[in-house]
C-alpha positions in Angstrom: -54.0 145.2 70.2 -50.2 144.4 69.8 -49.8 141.7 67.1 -46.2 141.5 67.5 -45.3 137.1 67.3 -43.1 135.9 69.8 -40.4 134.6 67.7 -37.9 132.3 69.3 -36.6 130.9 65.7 -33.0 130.6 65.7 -30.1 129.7 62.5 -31.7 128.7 59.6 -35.4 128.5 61.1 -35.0 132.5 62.0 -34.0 133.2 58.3 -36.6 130.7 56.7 -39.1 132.7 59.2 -37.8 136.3 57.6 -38.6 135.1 53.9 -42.1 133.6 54.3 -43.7 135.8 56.9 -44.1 138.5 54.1 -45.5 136.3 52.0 -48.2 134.9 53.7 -49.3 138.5 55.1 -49.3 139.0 51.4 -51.7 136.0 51.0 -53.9 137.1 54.0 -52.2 134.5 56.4 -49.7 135.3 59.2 -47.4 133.1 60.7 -47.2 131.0 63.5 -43.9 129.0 63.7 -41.0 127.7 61.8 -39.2 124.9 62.8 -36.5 122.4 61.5 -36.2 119.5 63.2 -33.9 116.8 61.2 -34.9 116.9 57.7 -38.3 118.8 58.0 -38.9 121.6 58.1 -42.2 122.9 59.4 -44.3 125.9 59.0 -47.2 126.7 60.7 -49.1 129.3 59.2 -53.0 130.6 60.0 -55.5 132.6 58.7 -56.9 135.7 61.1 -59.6 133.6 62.2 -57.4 130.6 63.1 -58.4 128.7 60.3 -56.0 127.2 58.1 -57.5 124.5 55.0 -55.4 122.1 53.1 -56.3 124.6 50.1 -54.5 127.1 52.1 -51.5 125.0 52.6 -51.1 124.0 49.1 -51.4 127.4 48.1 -48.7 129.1 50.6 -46.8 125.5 50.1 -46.5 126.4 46.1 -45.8 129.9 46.3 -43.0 129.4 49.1 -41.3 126.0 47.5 -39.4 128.2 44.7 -38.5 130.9 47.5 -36.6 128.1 49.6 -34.9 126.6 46.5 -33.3 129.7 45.6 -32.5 131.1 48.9 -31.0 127.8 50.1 -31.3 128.6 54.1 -31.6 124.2 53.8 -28.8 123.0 52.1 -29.2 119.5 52.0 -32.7 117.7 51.3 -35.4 118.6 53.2 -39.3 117.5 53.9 -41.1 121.0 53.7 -44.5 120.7 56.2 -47.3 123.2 56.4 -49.6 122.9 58.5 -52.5 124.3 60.9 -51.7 125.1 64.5 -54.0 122.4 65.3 -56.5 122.7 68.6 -53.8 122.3 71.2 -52.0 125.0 69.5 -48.9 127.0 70.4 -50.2 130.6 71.6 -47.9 133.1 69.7 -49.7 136.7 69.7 -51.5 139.0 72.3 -55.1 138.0 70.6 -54.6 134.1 71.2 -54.1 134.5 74.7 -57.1 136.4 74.4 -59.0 134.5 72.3 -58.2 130.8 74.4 -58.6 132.7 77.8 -60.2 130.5 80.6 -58.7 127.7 78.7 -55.1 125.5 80.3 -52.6 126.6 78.9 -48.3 125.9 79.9 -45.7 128.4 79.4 -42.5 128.2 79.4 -40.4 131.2 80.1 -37.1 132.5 78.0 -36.4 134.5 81.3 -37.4 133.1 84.8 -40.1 134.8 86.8 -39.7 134.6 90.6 -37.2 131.9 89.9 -39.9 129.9 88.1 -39.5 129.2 84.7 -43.0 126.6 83.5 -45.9 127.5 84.6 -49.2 126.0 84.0 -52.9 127.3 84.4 -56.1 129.0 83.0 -55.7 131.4 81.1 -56.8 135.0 82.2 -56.0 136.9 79.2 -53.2 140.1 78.7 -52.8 143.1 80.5 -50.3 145.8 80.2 -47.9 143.8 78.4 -48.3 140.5 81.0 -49.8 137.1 80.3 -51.8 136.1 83.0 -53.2 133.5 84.2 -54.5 131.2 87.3 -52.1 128.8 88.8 -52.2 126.2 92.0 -52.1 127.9 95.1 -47.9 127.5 95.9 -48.9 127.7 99.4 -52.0 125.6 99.1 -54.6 127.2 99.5 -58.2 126.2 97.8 -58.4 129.6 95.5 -55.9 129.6 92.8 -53.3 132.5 92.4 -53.5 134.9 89.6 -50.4 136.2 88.2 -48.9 137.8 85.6 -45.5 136.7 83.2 -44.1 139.1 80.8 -45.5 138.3 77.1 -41.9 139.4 75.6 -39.7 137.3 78.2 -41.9 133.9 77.3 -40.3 131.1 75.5 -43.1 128.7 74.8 -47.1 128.5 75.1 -48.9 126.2 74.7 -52.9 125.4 75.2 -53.1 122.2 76.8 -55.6 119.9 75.0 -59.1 119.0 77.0 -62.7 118.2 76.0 -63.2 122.0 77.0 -60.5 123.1 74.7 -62.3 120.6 71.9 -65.7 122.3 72.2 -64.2 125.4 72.0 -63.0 124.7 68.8 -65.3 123.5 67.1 -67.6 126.2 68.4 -65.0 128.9 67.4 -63.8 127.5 64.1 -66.2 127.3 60.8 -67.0 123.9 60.3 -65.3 123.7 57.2 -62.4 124.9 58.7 -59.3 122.5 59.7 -57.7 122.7 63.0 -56.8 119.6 64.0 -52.8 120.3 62.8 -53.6 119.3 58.8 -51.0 119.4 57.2 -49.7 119.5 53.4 -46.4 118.0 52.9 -44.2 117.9 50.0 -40.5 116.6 49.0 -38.4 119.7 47.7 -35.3 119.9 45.7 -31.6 120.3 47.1 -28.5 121.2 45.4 -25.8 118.6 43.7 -22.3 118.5 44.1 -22.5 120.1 41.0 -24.7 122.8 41.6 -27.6 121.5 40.0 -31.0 121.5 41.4 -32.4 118.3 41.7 -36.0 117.2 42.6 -36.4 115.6 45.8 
C-alpha cells in the first residue's frame, strides 16, 4: 500500500516537517502533522499501530529539542507540543482511510472536485489512487452516493468524532495505548540579541 503523507506544511512548518520525519522513522514512529500556530508549535507523531504514549512523546520530544535549537526554522520563542493524533484524528496516509473505513469522516479538498470542495461521509476506503466515500444523496434520494476524491488533490481529513468512532478505538488501540490527543509539552530555548541561546 502507498504510504506516501499528504503533506500540506508550508514556511517554517514544511522545513520543521523535513528535519523530524527522519528522525522518528528512525525511532519507529512516522509522522502525522506539523503545525505552528502562534508560538507553538505542534507535532503529531504515531507509532505504526496508531499508538503514540507520553513515553513516546518525551522520547521523540528529547531527541528533536536540540535539532530545532540548532536549526533555528523558529526564531523567536516557541512552545514545542507533541502529541498523539487523538480519536478524531486527521487521516494522512492511504492505510488510515483504510483502517477508519465505515467511519464519518470530512475532507476538505486542495483542488475542487465537481466544483465541490468539503465533503462529508462514511468512509469507504481507497481505490486506485481515490478516497471514497458515502455522501447525502445531492439529489435526495434515500441511498447515499458513493464517490470517489483524489487522495493527492485533498487538503484536509478528518474523522469526525461519534460513540462509533469511540468504540472503535478503544477496540483498535491497546489499552495501554493513548489516543485521546496526549500530549507532552515543553518550553524551548531561542536566540538573544546576542546570539546566545537562552532557556525558555
Amino acid at each position: 500500500m502507498d504510504t506516501t503523507r499528504l503533506s500540506r506544511e508550508t514556511g517554517p512548518a514544511l522545513r520543521v516537517a523535513a528535519l523530524v520525519e527522519p528522525v522518528l522513522d528512525s525511532m519507529g514512529f512516522r509522522l502525522v502533522r506539523v503545525k505552528l500556530s502562534g508560538s507553538t508549535l505542534q507535532i503529531m507523531a504515531e507509532r505504526p499501530d496508531g499508538t503514540f504514549s507520553i513515553d513516546d512523546c518525551e522520547q521523540f520530544s528529547r531527541a528533536i529539542s536540540p535539532m530545532l535549537d540548532v536549526a533555528d526554522i523558529v526564531s523567536t520563542r516557541y512552545q514545542l507540543e507533541v502529541s498523539s493524533p487523538g480519536i478524531d484524528r486527521p487521516l494522512v496516509r492511504h492505510e488510515d482511510f483504510e483502517r477508519w473505513a465505515g467511519h464519518e469522516v470530512k475532507i476538505e479538498m486542495a483542488v475542487p472536485v465537481a466544483g465541490r470542495k468539503r465533503f462529508k461521509g462514511n468512509l469507504e476506503g481507497v481505490t486506485d489512487g481515490e478516497v471514497r466515500l458515502f455522501i447525502e444523496n445531492p439529489e435526495g434520494g434515500k441511498e447515499p452516493l458513493l464517490i470517489g476524491v483524489p487522495f493527492a488533490d485533498i487538503g484536509d481529513a478528518k474523522l469526525t468524532l461519534t460513540d462509533e468512532l469511540i468504540e472503535a478505538a478503544r477496540a483498535k488501540l491497546p489499552a495501554k495505548a493513548l489516543a485521546d490527543g496526549s500530549e507532552w509539552t515543553e518550553e524551548t530555548t531561542e536566540v538573544s540579541e546576542n546570539g546566545r541561546i537562552e532557556n525558555g
